[in-house]
VOMISE-424024 format. One record per residue (C-alpha): residue number from 1; residue in one letter; x, z, y. Coordinates in nm, 3 decimals. Layout:
<mardos>
{num: NUM&residuo: A&x: X&z: Z&y: Y};
...
</mardos>
This chain:
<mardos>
{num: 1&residuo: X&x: -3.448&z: -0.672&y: -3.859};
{num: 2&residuo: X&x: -3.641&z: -0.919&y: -3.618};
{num: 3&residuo: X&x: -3.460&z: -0.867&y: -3.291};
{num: 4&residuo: X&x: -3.688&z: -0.862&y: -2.952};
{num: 5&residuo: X&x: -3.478&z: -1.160&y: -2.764};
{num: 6&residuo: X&x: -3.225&z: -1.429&y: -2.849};
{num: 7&residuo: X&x: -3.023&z: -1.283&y: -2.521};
{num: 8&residuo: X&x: -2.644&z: -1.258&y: -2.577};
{num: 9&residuo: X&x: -2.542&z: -0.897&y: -2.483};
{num: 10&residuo: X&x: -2.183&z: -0.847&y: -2.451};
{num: 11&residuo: X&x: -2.054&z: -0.477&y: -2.571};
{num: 12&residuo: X&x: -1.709&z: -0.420&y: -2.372};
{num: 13&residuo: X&x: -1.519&z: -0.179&y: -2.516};
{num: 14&residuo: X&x: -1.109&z: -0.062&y: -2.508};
{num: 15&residuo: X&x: -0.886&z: 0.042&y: -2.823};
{num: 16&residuo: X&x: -0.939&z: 0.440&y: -2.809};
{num: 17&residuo: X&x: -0.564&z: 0.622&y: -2.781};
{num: 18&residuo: X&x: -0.515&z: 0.638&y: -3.165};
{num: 19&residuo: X&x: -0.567&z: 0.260&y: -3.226};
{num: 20&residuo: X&x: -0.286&z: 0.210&y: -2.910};
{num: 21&residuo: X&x: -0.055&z: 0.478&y: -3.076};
{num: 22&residuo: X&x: -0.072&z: 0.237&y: -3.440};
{num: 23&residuo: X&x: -0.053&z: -0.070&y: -3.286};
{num: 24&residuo: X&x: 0.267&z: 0.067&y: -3.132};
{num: 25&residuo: X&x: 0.393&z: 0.191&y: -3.464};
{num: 26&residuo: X&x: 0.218&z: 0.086&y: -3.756};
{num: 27&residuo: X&x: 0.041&z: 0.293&y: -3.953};
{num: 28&residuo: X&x: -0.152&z: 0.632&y: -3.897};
{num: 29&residuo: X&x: 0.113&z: 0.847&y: -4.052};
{num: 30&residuo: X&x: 0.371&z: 0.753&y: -3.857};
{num: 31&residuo: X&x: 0.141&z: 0.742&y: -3.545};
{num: 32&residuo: X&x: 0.151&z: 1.129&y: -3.620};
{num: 33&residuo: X&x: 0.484&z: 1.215&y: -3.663};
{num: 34&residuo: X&x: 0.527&z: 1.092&y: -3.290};
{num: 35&residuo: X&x: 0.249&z: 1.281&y: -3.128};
{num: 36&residuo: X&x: 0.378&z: 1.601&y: -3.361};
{num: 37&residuo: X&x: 0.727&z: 1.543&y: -3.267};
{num: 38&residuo: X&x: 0.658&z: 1.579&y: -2.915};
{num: 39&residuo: X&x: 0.468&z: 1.912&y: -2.951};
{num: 40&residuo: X&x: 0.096&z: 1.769&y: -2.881};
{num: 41&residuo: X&x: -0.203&z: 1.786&y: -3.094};
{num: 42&residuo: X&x: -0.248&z: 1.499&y: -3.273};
{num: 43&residuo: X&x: -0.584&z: 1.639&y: -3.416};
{num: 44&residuo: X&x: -0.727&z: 1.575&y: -3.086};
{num: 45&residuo: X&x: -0.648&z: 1.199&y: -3.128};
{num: 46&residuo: X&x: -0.827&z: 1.179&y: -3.433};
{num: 47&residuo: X&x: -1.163&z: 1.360&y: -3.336};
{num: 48&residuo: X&x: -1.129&z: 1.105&y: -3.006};
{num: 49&residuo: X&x: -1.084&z: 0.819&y: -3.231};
{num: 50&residuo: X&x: -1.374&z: 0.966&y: -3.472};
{num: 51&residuo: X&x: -1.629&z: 1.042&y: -3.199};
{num: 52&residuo: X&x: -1.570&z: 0.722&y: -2.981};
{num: 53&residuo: X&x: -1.612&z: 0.481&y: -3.288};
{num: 54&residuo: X&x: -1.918&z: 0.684&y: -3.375};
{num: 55&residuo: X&x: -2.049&z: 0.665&y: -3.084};
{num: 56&residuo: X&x: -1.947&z: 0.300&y: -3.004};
{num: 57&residuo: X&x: -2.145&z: 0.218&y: -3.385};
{num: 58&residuo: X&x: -2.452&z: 0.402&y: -3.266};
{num: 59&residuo: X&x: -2.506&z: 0.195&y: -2.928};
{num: 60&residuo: X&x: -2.407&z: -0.132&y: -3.088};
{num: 61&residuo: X&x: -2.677&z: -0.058&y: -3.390};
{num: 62&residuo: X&x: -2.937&z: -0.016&y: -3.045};
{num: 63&residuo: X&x: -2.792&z: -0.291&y: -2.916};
{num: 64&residuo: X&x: -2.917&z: -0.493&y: -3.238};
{num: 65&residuo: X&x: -3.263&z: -0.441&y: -3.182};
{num: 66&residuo: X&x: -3.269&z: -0.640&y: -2.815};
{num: 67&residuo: X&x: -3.037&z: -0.938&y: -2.838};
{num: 68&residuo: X&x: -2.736&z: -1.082&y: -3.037};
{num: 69&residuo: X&x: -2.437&z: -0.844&y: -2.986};
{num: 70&residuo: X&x: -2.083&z: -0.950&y: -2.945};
{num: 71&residuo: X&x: -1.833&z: -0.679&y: -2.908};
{num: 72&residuo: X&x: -1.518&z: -0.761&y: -2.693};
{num: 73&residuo: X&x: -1.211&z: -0.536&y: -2.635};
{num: 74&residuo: X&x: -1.078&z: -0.518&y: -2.322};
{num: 75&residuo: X&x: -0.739&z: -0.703&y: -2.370};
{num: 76&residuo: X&x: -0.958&z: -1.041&y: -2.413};
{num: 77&residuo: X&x: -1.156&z: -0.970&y: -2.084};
{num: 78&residuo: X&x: -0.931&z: -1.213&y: -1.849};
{num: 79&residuo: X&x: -0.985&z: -1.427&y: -2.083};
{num: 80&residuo: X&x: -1.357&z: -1.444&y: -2.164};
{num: 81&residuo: X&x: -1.624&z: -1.706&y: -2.023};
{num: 82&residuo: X&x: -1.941&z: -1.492&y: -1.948};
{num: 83&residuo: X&x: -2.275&z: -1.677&y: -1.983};
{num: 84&residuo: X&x: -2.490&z: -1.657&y: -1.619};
{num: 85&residuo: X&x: -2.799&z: -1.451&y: -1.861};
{num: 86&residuo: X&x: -2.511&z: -1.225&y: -2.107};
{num: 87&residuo: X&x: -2.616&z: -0.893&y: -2.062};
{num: 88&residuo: X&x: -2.329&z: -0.698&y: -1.976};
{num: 89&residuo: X&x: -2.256&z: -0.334&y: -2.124};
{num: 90&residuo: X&x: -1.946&z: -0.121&y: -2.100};
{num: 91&residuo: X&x: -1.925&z: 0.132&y: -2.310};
{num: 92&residuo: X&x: -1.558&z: 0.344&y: -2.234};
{num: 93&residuo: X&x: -1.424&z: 0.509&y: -1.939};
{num: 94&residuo: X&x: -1.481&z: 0.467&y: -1.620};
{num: 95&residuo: X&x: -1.182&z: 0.237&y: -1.555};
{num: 96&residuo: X&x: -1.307&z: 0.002&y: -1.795};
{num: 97&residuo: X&x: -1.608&z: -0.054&y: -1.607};
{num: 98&residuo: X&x: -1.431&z: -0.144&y: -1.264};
{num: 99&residuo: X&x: -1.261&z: -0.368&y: -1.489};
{num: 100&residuo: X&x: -1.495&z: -0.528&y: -1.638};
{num: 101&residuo: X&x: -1.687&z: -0.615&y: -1.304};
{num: 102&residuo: X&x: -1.444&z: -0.821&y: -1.192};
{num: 103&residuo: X&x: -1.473&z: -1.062&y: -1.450};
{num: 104&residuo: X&x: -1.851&z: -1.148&y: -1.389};
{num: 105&residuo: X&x: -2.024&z: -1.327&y: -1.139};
{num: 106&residuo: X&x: -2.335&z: -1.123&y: -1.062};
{num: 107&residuo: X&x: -2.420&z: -1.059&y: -1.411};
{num: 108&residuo: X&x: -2.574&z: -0.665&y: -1.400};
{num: 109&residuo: X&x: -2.366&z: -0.415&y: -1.568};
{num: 110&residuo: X&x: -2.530&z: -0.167&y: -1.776};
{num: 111&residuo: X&x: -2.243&z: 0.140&y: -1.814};
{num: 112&residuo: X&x: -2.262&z: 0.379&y: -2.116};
{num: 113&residuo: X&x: -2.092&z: 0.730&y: -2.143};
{num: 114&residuo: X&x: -1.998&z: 0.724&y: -2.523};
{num: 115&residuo: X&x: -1.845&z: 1.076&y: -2.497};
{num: 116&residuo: X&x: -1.998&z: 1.281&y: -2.191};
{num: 117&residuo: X&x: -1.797&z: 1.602&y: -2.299};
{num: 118&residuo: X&x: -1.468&z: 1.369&y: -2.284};
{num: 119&residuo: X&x: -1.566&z: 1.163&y: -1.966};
{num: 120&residuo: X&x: -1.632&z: 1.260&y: -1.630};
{num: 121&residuo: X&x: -1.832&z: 0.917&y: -1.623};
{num: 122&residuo: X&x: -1.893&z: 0.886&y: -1.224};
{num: 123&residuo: X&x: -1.927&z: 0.514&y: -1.302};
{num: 124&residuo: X&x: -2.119&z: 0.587&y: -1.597};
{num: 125&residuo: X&x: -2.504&z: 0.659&y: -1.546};
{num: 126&residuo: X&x: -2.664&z: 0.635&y: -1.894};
{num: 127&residuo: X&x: -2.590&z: 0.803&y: -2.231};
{num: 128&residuo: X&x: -2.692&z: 0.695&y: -2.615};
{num: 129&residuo: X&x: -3.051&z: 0.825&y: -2.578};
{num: 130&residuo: X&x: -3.115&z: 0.627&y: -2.222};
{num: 131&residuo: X&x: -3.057&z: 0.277&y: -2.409};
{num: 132&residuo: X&x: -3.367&z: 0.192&y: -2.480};
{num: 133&residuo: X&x: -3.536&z: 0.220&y: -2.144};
{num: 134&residuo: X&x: -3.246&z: 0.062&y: -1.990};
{num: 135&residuo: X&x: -3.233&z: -0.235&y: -2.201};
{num: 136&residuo: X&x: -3.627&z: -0.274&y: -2.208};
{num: 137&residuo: X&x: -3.620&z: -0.247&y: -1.799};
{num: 138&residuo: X&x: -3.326&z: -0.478&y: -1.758};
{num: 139&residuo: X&x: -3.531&z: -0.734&y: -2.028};
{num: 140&residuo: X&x: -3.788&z: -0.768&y: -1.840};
{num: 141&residuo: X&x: -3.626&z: -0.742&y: -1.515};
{num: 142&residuo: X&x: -3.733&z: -0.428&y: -1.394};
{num: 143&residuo: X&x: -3.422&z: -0.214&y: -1.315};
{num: 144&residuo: X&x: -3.233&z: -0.181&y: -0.983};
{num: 145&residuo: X&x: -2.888&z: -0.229&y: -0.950};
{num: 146&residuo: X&x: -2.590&z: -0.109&y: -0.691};
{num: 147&residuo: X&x: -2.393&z: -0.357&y: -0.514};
{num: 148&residuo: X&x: -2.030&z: -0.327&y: -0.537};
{num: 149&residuo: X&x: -1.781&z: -0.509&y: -0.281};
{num: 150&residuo: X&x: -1.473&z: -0.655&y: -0.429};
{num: 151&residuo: X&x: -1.178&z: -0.737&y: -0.251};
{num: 152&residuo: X&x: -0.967&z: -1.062&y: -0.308};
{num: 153&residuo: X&x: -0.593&z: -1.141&y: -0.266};
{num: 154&residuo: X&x: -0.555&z: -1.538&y: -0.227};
{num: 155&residuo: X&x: -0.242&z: -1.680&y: -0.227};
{num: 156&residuo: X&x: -0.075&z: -1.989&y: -0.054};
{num: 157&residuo: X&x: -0.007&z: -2.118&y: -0.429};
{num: 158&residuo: X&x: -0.369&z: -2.099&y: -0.470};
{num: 159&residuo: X&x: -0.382&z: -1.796&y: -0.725};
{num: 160&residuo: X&x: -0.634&z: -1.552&y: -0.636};
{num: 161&residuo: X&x: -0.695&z: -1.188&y: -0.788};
{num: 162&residuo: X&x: -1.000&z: -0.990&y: -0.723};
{num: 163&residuo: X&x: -1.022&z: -0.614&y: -0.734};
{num: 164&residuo: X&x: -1.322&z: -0.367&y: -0.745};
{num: 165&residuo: X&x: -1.102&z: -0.078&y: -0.661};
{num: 166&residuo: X&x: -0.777&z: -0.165&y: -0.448};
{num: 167&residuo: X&x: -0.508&z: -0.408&y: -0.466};
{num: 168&residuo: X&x: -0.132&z: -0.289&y: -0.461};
{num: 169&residuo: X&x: 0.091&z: -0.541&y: -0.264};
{num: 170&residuo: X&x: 0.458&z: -0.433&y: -0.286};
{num: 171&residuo: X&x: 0.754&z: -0.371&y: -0.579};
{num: 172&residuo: X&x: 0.723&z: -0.355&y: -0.941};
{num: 173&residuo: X&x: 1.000&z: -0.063&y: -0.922};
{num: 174&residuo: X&x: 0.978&z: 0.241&y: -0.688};
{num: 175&residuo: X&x: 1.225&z: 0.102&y: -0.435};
{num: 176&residuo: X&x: 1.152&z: -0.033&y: -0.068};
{num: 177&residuo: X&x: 0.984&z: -0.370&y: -0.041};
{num: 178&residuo: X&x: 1.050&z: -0.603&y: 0.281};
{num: 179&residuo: X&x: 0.745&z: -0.781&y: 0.405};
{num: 180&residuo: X&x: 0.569&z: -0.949&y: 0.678};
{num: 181&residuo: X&x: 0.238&z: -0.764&y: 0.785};
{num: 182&residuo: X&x: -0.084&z: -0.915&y: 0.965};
{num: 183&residuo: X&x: -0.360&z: -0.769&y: 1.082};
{num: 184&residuo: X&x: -0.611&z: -0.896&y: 1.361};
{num: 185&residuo: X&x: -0.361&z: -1.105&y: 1.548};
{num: 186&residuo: X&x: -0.070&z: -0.832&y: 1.530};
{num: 187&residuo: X&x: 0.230&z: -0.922&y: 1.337};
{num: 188&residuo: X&x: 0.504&z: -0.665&y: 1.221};
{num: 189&residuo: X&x: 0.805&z: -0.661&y: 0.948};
{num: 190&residuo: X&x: 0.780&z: -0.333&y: 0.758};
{num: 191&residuo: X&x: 0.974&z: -0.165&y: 0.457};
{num: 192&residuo: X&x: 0.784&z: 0.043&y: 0.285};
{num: 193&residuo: X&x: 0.711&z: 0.140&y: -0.108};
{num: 194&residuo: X&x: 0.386&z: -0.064&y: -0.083};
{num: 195&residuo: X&x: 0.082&z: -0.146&y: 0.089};
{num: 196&residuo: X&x: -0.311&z: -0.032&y: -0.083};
{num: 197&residuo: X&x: -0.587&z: -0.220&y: 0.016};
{num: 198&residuo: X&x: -0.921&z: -0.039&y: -0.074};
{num: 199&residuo: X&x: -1.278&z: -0.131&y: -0.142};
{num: 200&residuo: X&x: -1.585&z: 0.120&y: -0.090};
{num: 201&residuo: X&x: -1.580&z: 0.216&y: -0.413};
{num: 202&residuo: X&x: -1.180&z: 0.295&y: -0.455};
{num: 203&residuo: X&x: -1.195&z: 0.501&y: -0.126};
{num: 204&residuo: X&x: -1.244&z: 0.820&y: -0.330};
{num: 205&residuo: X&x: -0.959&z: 0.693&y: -0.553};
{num: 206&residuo: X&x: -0.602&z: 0.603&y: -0.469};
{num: 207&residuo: X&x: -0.668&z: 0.558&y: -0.123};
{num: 208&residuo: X&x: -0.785&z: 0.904&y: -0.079};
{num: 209&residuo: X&x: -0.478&z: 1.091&y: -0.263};
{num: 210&residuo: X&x: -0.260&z: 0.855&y: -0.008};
{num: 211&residuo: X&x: -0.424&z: 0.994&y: 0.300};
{num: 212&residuo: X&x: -0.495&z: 1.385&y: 0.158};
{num: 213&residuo: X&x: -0.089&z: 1.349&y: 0.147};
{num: 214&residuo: X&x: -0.015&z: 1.163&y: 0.484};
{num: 215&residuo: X&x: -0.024&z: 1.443&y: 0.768};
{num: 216&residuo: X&x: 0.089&z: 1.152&y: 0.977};
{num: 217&residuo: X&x: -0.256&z: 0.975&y: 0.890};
{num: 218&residuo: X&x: -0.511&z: 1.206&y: 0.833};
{num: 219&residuo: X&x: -0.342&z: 1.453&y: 1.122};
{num: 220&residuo: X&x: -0.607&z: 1.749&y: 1.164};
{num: 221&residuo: X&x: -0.904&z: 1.486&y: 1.025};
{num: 222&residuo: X&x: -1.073&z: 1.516&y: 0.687};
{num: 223&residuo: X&x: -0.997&z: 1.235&y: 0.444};
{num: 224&residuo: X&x: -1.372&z: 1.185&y: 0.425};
{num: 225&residuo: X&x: -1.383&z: 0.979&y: 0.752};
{num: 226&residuo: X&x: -1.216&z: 0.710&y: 0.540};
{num: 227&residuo: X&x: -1.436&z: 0.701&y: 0.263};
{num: 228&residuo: X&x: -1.674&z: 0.424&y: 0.221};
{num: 229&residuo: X&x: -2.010&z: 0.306&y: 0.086};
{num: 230&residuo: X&x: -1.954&z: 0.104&y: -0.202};
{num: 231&residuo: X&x: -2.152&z: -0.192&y: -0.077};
{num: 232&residuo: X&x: -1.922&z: -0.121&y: 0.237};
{num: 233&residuo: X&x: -1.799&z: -0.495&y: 0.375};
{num: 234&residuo: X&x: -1.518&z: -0.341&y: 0.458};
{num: 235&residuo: X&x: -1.210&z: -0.264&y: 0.391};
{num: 236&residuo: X&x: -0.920&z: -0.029&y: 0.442};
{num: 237&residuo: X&x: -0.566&z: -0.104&y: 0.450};
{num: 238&residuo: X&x: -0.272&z: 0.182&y: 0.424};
{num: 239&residuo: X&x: 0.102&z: 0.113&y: 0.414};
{num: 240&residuo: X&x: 0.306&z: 0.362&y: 0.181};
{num: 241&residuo: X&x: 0.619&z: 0.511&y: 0.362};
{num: 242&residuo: X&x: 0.657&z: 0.297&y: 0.579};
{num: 243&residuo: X&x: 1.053&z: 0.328&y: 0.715};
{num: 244&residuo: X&x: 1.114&z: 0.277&y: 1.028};
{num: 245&residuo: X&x: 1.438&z: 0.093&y: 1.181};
{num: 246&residuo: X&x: 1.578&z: -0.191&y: 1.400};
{num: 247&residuo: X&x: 1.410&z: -0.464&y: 1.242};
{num: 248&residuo: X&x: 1.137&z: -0.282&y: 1.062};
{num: 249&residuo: X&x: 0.832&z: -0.153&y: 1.266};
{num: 250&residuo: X&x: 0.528&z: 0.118&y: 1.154};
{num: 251&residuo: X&x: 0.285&z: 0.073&y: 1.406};
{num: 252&residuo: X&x: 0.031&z: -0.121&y: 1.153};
{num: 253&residuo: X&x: 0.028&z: 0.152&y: 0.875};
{num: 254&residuo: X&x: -0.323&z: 0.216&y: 0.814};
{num: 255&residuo: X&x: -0.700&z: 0.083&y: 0.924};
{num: 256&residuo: X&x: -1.023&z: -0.074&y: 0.878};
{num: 257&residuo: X&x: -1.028&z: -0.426&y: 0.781};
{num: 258&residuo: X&x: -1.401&z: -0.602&y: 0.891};
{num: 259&residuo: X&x: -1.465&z: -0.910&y: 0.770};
{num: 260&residuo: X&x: -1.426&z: -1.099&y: 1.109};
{num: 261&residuo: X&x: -1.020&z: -0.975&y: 1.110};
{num: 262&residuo: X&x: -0.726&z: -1.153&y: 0.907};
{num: 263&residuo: X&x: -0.545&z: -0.956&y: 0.742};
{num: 264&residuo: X&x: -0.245&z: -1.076&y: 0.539};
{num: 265&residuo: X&x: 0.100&z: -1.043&y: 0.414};
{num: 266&residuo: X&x: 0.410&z: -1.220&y: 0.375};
{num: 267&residuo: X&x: 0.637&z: -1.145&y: 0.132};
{num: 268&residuo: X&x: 1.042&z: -1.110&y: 0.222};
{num: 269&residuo: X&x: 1.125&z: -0.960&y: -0.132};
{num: 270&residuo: X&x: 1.385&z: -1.198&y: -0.344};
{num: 271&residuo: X&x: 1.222&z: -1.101&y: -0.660};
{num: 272&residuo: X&x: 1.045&z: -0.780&y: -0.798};
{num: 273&residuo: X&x: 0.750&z: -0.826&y: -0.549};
{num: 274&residuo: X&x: 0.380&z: -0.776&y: -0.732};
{num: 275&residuo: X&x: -0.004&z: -0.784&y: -0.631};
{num: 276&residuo: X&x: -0.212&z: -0.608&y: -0.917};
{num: 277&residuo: X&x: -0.565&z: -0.496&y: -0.862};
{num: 278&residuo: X&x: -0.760&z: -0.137&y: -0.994};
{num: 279&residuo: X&x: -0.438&z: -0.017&y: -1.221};
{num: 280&residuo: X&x: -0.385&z: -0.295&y: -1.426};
{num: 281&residuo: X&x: -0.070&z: -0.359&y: -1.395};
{num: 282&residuo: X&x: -0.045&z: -0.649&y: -1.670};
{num: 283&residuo: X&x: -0.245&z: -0.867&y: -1.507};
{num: 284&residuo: X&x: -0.018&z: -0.857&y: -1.197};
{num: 285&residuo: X&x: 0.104&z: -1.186&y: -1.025};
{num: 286&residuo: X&x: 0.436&z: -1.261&y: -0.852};
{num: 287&residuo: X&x: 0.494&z: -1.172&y: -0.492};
{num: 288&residuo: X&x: 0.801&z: -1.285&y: -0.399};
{num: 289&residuo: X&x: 0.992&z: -1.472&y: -0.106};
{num: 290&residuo: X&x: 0.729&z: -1.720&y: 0.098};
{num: 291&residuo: X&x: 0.478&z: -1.566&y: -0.075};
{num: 292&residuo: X&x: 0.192&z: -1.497&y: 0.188};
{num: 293&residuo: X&x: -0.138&z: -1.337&y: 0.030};
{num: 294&residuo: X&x: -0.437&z: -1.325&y: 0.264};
{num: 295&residuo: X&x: -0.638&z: -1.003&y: 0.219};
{num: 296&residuo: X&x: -1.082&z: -1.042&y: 0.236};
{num: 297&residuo: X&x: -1.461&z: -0.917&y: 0.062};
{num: 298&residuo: X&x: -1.476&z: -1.138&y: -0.210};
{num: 299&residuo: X&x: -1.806&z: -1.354&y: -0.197};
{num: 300&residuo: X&x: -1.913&z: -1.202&y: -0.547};
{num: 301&residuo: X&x: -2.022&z: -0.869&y: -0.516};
{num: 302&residuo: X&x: -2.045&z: -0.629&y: -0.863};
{num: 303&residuo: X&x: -2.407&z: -0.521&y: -0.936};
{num: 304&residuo: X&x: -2.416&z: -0.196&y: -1.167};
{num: 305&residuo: X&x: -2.751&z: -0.104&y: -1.293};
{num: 306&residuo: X&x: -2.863&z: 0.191&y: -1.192};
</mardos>
């Protein structure tokens, strides 16, 4: 079959739960007994597993007909080099797409629903039957695309993590971290069970559970004053029970971060200390004593096709 370009298009996928549950022990069968022995349905795993990889066959056979495909799994993301003119398409979950945007450099993202009766897909704006047009708009450069702020954490070692949802400063373990907070020429110590910094797009996430449950924040306010534009250059900071005490303060707990203001943090933790961006908790970095990680908009910004 003569394909219609020589473009490289990248198909970013993630192993669905049936492929985790026998990589974690083996073989099918004894994938089973597991899920059975715990009282859940492990029929449901295999029509998910069935109806992903259809679906996931289907688009890559479409796929075909435009460029040379190259499916990637998600585990090998960090450590893929993306071409500047790969086309870019996610088919998976919503997560994986946030993911995935961090490791381009303003490459568009085209974002598939595989399974629109499994997946709420709020990142996810096409289905099977819209590839065509997509792909034939995108081609020939006819599509238009939503930016996406990202935020950054650079460290003084010179590590740097970006994140297209929120970064988590603060302890691996659920116990009180010890830090040095600043923020626009204000400096305070805090202990507290971590600090979120959002982006536009993750102010409907994480950040917004945090301040539905903070009376202390959100007072008598709606949440939605805090939400944000996803092409929003800012962002917004919030510091998770924060204790107060003689030489911990709380008066820099939560607030808008423009991208004139410094806002950093220095960590006082001996060891357990982590930064991890949108979740992914494997790809976090240290954060630990001396450790200071300056919070900003990352120069790349995500661009998702619309």
């Amino acid at each position: 079959m003569e394909r219609l370009s020589e473009r490289k298009i990248i198909l970013i996928h993630r192993e669905t739960r049936l492929d985790g549950l026998i990589r974690r022990h083996n073989t099918r069968d004894q994938a089973g007994f597991y899920i059975k022995s715990r009282g859940d349905n492990f029929a449901d795993y295999l029509d998910d597993d069935r109806e992903l990889k259809l679906a996931l066959s289907e688009i890559e056979s479409v796929l075909k007909i435009y460029g040379r495909v190259q499916p990637l799994e998600r585990s090998f993301l960090p450590n893929f080099l993306f071409g500047p003119d790969d086309l870019v398409v996610v088919a998976g979950q919503d997560g994986l797409v946030a993911n995935t945007l961090k490791y381009l450099k303003g490459q568009p993202l085209i974002a598939i629903n595989p399974a629109p009766q499994r997946f709420d897909g709020q990142l996810l704006p096409f289905k099977l039957a819209d590839i065509n047009t997509i792909l034939n708009a995108v081609l020939h450069n006819r599509f238009s695309a939503k930016a996406v702020t990202m935020a950054q954490a650079e460290l003084n070692d010179g590590q740097t993590l970006l994140a297209v949802n929120d970064l988590y400063i603060g302890p691996k373990l659920p116990i009180s971290a010890r830090y040095e907070l600043e923020y626009n020429g204000q400096r305070e110590v805090q202990s507290s069970s971590g600090v979120l910094v959002s982006t536009g797009l993750g102010s409907t996430g994480w950040l917004r559970s945090l301040v539905t449950g903070a009376t202390a924040i959100s007072n008598s306010q709606s949440h939605q004053q805090y939400e944000m534009p996803w092409d929003s250059r800012q962002l917004c900071y919030c510091v998770r029970e924060p204790f107060p005490s003689q030489t911990t303060g709380t008066s820099l707990v939560f607030g808008k971060i423009e991208p004139s203001q410094h806002f950093s943090l220095t960590s006082r933790m001996a060891e357990g200390g982590i930064i991890f961006s949108d979740g992914i908790v494997d790809d976090a970095i240290e954060f630990n004593s001396g450790t200071i990680a300056n919070i900003a908009v990352a120069k790349t910004q995500g661009q998702l096709v619309c």
